[in-house]
C-alpha positions as CSV (number, residue, x, y, z in Angstrom):
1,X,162.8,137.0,119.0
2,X,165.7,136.8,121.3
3,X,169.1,135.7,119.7
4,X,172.1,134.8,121.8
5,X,175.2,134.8,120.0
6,X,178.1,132.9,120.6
7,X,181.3,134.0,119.5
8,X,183.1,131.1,117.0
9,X,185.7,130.8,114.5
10,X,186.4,129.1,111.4
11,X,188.6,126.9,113.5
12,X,185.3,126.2,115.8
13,X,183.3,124.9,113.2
14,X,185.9,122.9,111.6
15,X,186.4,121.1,115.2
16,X,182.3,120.3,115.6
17,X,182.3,119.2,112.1
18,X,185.4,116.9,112.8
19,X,183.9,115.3,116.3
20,X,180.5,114.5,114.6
21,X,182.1,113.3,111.9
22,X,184.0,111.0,114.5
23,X,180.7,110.2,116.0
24,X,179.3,109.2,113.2
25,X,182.1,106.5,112.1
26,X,183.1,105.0,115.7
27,X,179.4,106.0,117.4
28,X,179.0,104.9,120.9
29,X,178.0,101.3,122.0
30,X,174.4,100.5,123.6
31,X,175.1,100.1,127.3
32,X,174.7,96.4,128.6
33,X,171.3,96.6,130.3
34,X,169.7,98.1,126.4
35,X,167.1,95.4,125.4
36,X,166.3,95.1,121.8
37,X,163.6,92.5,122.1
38,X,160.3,93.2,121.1
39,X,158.1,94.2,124.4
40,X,154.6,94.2,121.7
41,X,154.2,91.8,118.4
42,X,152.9,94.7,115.8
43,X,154.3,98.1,114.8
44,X,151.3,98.8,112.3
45,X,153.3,97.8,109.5
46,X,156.4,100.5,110.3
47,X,159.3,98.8,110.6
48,X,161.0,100.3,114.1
49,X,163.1,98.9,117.3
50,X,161.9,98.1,121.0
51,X,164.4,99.9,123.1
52,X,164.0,98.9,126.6
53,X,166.4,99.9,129.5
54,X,167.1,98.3,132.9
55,X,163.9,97.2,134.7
56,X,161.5,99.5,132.0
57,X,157.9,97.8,131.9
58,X,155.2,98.1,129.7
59,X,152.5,98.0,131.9
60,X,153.7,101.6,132.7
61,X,153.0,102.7,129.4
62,X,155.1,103.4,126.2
63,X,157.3,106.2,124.5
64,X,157.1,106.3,121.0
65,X,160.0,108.2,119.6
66,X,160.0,110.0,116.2
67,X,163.7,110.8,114.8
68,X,165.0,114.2,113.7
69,X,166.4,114.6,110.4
70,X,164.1,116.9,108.5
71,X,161.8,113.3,107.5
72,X,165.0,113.0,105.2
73,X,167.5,111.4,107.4
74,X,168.2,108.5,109.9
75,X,170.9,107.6,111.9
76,X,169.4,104.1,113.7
77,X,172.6,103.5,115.9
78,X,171.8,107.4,117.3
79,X,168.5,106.8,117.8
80,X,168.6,103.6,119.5
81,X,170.9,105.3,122.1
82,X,168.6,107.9,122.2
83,X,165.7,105.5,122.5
84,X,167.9,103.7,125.7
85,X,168.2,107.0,127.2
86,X,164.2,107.4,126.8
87,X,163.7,104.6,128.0
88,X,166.0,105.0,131.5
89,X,164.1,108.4,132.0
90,X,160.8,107.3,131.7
91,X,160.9,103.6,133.1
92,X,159.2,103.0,130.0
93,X,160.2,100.6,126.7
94,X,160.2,102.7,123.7
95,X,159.3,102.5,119.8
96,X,161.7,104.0,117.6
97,X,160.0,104.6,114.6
98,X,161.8,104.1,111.3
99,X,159.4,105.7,109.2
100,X,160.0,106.1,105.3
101,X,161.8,109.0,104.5
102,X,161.9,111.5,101.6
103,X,162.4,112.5,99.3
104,X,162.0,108.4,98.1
105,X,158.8,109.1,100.0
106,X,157.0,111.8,99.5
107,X,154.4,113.7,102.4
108,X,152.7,112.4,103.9
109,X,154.5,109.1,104.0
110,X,156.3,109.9,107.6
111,X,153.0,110.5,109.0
112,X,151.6,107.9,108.0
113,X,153.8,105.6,109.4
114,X,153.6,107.6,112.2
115,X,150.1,107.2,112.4
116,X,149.9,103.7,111.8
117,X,152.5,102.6,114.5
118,X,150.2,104.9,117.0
119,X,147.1,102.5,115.7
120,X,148.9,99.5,115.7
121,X,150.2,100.4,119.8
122,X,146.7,101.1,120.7
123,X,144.9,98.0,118.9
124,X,147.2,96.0,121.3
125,X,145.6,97.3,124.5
126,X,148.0,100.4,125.3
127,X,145.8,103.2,126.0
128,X,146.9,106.9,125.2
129,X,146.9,107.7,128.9
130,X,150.0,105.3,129.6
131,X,151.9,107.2,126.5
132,X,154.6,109.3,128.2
133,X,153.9,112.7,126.7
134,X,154.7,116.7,127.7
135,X,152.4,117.9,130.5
């Protein structure tokens, strides 16, 4: 494994701490073209938020997004700016997934929500080829 490290202080980690920390009390507003309205009726059950930006169409496809935080954390206003930005790059509205998170919910919970909001996306006539995904 190849480490880089980068030289930091006390001082350092006291800033980062301090700007998230500022992040996460005055967090950023959605930019005016973020559309919060549903583009598809079902989620499977999940609850979770249509992010669409600009002129992002459905009949390209979708993004399902799936939040950090260990399954143990959720910061929705992050992830719907996240979501917007997904959204911009790929042209495509996206699912932000709110799945249920432990340890109130224990594994396989977050997967199965997961699961479920695929399902749920592909019962409704959006095939798995117009998924934007890694190549």
């Amino acid at each position: 494994m190849n480490v880089t490290r980068l030289p930091s202080t006390p001082g350092d980690s006291a800033e980062a701490l301090s700007r998230l920390m500022t992040l996460h009390a005055s967090p950023p507003e959605l930019p005016g073209d973020a559309d919060l309205t549903p583009v598809l009726p079902h989620t499977g059950g999940v609850p979770g938020t249509w992010v669409t930006a600009g002129r992002a169409a459905v009949e390209k496809g979708v993004t399902v997004y799936l939040h950090g935080g260990g399954f143990e954390y959720t910061n929705p206003h992050a992830e719907r700016l996240m979501a917007h930005r997904l959204s911009r790059a790929t042209g495509r509205p996206v699912l932000a997934v709110d799945y249920r998170l432990a340890p109130a919910h224990r594994y396989p919970a977050a997967l199965d929500d997961a699961v479920a909001a695929y399902r749920s996306l592909l019962g409704q006539g959006v095939p798995a080829s117009r998924w934007a995904r890694r190549r």
